[in-house]
C-alpha positions, 0 to 999 in steps of 0.5 A: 293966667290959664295956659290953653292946650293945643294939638299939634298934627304932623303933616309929611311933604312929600314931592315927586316929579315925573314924565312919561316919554313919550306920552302917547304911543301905537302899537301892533296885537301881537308886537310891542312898544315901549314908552319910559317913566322919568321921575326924580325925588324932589323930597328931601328924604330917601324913598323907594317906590313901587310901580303898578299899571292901571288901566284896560290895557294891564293885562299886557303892561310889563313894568322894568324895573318893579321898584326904585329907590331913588336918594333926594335929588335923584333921577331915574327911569323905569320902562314900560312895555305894552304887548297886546295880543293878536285876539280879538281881546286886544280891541283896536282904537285908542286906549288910555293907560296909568302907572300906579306910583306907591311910595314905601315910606308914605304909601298914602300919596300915591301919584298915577301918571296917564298916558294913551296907547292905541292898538292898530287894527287888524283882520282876520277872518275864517270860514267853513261850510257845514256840511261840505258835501250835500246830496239831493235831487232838488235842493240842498242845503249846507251852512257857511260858518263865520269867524271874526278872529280879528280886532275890529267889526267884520262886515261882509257879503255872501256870494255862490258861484260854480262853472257852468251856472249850474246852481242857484243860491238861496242866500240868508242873511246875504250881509252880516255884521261879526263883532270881535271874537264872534261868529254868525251862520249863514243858511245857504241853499242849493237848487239844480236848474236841470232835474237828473231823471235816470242815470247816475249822480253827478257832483257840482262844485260850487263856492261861497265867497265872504267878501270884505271892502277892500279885501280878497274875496275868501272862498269857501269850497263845497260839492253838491251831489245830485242823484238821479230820479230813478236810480239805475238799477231800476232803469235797468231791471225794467229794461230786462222785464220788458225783454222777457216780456217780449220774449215770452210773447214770441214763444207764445205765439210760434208754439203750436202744440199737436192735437190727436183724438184719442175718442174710441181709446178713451170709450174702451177703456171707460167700458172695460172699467164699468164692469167690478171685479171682485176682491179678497177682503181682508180681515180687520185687526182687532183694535188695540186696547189703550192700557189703563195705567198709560199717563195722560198729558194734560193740556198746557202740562209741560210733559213730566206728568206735573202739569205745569205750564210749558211757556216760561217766562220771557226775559226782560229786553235789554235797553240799548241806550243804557249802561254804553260807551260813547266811542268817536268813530275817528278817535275810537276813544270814549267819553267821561268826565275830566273829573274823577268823581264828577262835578258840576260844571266838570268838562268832559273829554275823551279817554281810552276806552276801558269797559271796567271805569264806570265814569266812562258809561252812560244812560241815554235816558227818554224824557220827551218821546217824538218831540225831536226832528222826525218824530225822534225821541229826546233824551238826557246823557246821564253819567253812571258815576256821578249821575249829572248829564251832559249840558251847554252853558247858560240855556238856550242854543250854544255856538259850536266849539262850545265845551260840553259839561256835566251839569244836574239833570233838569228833564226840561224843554227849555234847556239845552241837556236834551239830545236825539240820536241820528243813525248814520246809513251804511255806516256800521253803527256810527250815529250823529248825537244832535244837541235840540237848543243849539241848531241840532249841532253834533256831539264832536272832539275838539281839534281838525281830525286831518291835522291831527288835533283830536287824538290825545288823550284828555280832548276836551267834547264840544258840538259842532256842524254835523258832518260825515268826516270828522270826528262826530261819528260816534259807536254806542256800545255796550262794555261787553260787546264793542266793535 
């Protein structure tokens, strides 16, 4: 009889049982919890196993012991630790989570236990006017920064007041809605109800409440100068005209000058005069006789007999905005690429100035002229160096604290490398470098000047609201020629 052959597959059992305890936890940002994984080898051979965390929340998982090798029969415990971080990132709500338990011997029978970890919520929320002071004899108009460094939506109100109901507030959008690690600006704007027509200018505080539901109101504080109609030199410069003025009628009027007739004096001397006396003439000169071999100049000849033009040729101005340093006005440290040679996408940040690195100069190159505010012309930073320009990321407008880098010049109106330069008066030099996509926001050093942030060297260059204190003051100047 024929004998059938047969294929003979080998199937490895493998079993496992395990338990989360407990199965569902909470847990603070910024603190942690901690929930065990009991499992016991019910197999009858010896295994080691290796744990991974699975899940949104792995980032910040911690798994104690990384590994186990448990005998058939056996028991053991690892620990797992869910530390979320107070940010925004750590997003607040119920948030379900696995362990990846791998099996050495046999890595194809995975088992992933689930369980469910939710993040409390937490607030936290910050403000900041843009600028803080602002000048003007109708209006003015600052911008109120908002920041949601928390974990969960932020809505809130907007609100002014000052002492006295001096000032009326224009508020726009007077209710915002902030996602997590989102900010929202909001366009605020001053008007005195009493107009100042002479006289010196008075400051008037005033503040900006953000206003949460069932939270204190965050005040911002802020100062509104408001100068006169006519400044006082003026006012007093008229006072003395019209002083003088009366003053030069008075003696006009009580001076009464004599008046003598000096008739038959003046007859007699005229008679005297009608009659000629004669008078020796003089011999003339003989003329004198110019030499025949004297030079004569000829006209436009340069006086050395050759003939050649006198006007020399003028020498080509020197561009301002080309070849300088941009040196904060706070810092008095300059800007270059982070990277030696320059790349895209490099970060830029500031350094000592050193005239000699080329890395540290920049051309401010015309691409639109009057197409930015005022009539002002907008212009591309490029680097020496490298020969990429300063750049946001993506297009269009960036938000501030956004980092400034180096990108491949495009000379388009539709990107956000075009910047126009504003020169701050009574400054000595200082200018604002507003960025035309982003709300005109201003070249900065990242970091509060008052508390010291900014002065390292390696800082990275960000944009931010433009402000006269601070560090978004900048110096253009040549290597040669700094202040």
């Amino acid at each position: 009889m024929r004998q059938r052959a047969g294929v003979r597959h080998s199937v490895v059992a493998v079993s496992l049982w395990t338990s989360l305890e407990p199965a569902s936890t909470t847990v603070d940002p910024g603190g942690s919890a901690t929930v065990r994984l009991r499992l016991r080898n019910t197999g009858d051979v010896v295994d080691e196993y290796r744990f991974v965390p699975v899940g949104a929340l792995s980032p910040w998982t911690t798994v104690e012991p990384q590994t186990l090798r448990l005998y058939p029969g056996t028991t053991g415990t690892v620990e797992l630790t869910f530390a979320p971080p107070r940010t925004p990132d750590a997003a607040a709500g119920p948030h379900a989570y696995g362990v990846q338990i791998i099996p050495t011997e046999h890595p194809e029978a995975t088992t992933v236990p689930e369980g469910n970890v939710t993040v409390t919520p937490f607030s936290e929320v910050r403000a900041e006017l843009v600028p803080q002071t602002v000048k003007g004899r109708f209006r003015g108009r600052p911008k109120l920064a908002v920041d949601n460094f928390g974990n969960v939506k932020l809505t809130a109100s907007i609100s002014g007041s000052d002492n006295g109901d001096q000032l009326s507030y224009d508020i726009h959008p007077a209710n915002v809605q902030i996602e997590p690690g989102r900010a929202a600006f909001i366009k605020t704007t001053l008007k005195p109800r009493q107009t100042i027509w002479a006289g010196a200018k008075e400051s008037r505080p005033f503040t900006l409440a953000v206003q949460r539901s069932g939270a204190e109101p965050l005040p911002v504080q802020g100062t509104y100068e408001q100068p006169g109609m006519m400044p006082r030199w003026l006012g007093v410069l008229f006072s003395v005209l019209v002083a003088l003025t009366i003053a030069f009628v008075m003696i006009w009027i009580s001076y009464k000058p004599p008046v003598n007739t000096r008739a038959q004096d003046r007859t007699e001397e005229a008679a005297a005069s009608s009659v000629p006396t004669p008078e020796p003439s003089a011999p003339k000169p003989p003329a004198a006789s110019k030499p025949a071999d004297e030079p004569t100049q000829q006209p436009g000849g340069d006086g050395d007999g050759n003939g050649a033009g006198g006007d020399k040729p003028k020498p080509k101005p020197v561009d301002p905005f080309a070849g300088v340093l941009l040196r904060n006005g706070t810092t008095q440290k300059c800007v270059a690429p982070v990277e030696e040679q320059g790349k895209v996408d490099g970060e830029t940040a500031q350094y000592p100035c050193d005239g000699a690195q080329d890395r540290q100069l920049w051309n401010l190159e015309t691409v639109f002229e009057g197409k930015g505010p005022g009539n002002t012309d907008l212009v591309q930073i490029r680097n020496t160096m490298d020969g990429y320009c300063m750049d946001l990321p993506d297009q269009g407008a960036a938000a501030i604290r956004t980092g400034v880098k180096e990108a491949a010049c495009t000379r388009k109106m539709d990107d956000n490398q075009l910047w126009w330069v504003e020169k701050r008066p009574n400054t000595n030099g200082l200018h604002w470098i507003h960025n035309y996509a982003s709300n005109q926001l201003c070249l900065n050093v990242a970091g509060y000047a008052d508390k010291g942030e900014d002065r390292a060297d390696g800082t990275r260059i960000t944009i931010f609201g433009c402000q006269d204190d601070g560090d978004l003051e900048w110096f253009l100047v040549k290597p040669d020629s700094q202040q």
